[in-house]
C-alpha positions as CSV (number, residue, x, y, z in Angstrom):
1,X,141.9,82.3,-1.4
2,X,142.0,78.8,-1.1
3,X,140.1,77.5,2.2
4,X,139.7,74.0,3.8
5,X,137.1,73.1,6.1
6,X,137.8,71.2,8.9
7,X,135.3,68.0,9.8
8,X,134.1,70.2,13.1
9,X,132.2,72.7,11.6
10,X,129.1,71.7,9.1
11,X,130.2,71.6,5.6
12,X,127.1,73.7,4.7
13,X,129.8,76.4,5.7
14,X,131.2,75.9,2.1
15,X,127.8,77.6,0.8
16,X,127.9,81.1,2.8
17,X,131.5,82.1,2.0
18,X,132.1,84.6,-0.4
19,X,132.6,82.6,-3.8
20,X,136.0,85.1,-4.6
21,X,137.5,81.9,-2.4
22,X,137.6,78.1,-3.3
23,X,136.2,76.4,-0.4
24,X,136.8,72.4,0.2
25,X,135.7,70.4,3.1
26,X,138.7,67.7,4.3
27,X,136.4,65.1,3.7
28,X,135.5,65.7,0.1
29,X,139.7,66.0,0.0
30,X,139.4,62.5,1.6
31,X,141.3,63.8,4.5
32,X,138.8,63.0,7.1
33,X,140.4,61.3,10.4
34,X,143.8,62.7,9.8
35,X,145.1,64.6,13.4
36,X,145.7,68.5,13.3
37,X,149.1,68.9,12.6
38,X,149.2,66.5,9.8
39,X,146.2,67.7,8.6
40,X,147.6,71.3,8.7
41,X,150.6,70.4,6.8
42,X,148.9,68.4,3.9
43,X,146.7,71.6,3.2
44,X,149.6,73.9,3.7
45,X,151.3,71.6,0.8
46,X,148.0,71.2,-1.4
47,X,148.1,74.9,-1.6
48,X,145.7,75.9,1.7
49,X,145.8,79.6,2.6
50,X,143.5,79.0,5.1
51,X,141.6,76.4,7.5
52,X,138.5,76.9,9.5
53,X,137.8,74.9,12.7
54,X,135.3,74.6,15.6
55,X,138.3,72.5,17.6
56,X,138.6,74.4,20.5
57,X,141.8,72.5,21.5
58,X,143.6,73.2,17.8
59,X,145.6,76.8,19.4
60,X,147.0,74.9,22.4
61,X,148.4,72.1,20.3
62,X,149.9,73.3,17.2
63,X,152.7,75.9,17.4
64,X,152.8,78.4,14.4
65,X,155.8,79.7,14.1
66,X,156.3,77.7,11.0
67,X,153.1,77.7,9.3
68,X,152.6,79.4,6.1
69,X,148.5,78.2,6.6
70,X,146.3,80.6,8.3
71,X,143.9,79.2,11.4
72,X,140.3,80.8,12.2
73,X,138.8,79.1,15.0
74,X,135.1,79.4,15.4
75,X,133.7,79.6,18.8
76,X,130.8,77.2,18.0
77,X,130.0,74.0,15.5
78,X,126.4,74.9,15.9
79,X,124.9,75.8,12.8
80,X,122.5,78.0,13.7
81,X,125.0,80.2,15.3
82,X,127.3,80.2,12.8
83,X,124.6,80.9,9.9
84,X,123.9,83.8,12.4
85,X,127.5,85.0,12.7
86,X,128.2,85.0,8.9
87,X,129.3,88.3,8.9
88,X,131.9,88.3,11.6
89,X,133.4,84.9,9.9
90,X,133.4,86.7,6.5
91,X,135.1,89.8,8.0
92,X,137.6,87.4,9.4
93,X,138.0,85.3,6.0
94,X,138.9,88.7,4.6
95,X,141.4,89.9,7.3
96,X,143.8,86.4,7.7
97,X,147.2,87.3,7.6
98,X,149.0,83.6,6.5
99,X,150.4,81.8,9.2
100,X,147.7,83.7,11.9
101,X,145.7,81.9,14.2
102,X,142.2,84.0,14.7
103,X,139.6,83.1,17.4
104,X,136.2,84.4,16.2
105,X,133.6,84.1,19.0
106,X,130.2,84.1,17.2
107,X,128.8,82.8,20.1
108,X,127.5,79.3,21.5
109,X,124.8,77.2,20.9
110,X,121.4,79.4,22.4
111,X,118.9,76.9,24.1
């Protein structure tokens, strides 16, 4: 599977995904400052099968009724948490069905 990395989450992300997938962050793509839905659709036409995002907001503004991309959207940019909640992101890595959106809450930032 072909993944993309949104700027919200730490690209050190790239490193604990299971290497059967190609994982690219937007900004090595050069991508970086584009807006969601253009984003979405320059992946979806680079050959995305799937983007992962801390942008809370991203499931309230983008309909996918048209989307061939799938969405996970991570409950947290903290990389702590996510390093910590590996397994649940993996798990839902493997599960995507294209054009999903998937909210995986790993939890929040602990203090």
């Amino acid at each position: 599977m072909k993944i993309i990395l949104d700027e919200s989450v730490p690209q050190k992300l790239r490193l604990l995904i299971d290497s059967r997938h190609t994982v690219i962050t937007t900004w090595f793509q050069g991508w970086s400052g584009l807006k969601n839905g253009i984003l979405l659709t320059t992946a979806e036409n680079a050959g995305f099968d799937l983007f992962i995002t801390a942008d809370q907001e991203l499931s309230y503004q983008q309909n996918m009724a048209d989307r061939r991309i799938a969405i996970i959207v991570l409950s947290t940019n903290n990389w702590s948490v996510i390093k910590a909640g590996i397994t649940q992101i993996a798990s839902a890595v493997d599960a995507v069905v294209s054009g999903s959106l998937v909210f995986v809450d790993i939890g929040h930032e602990r203090g």
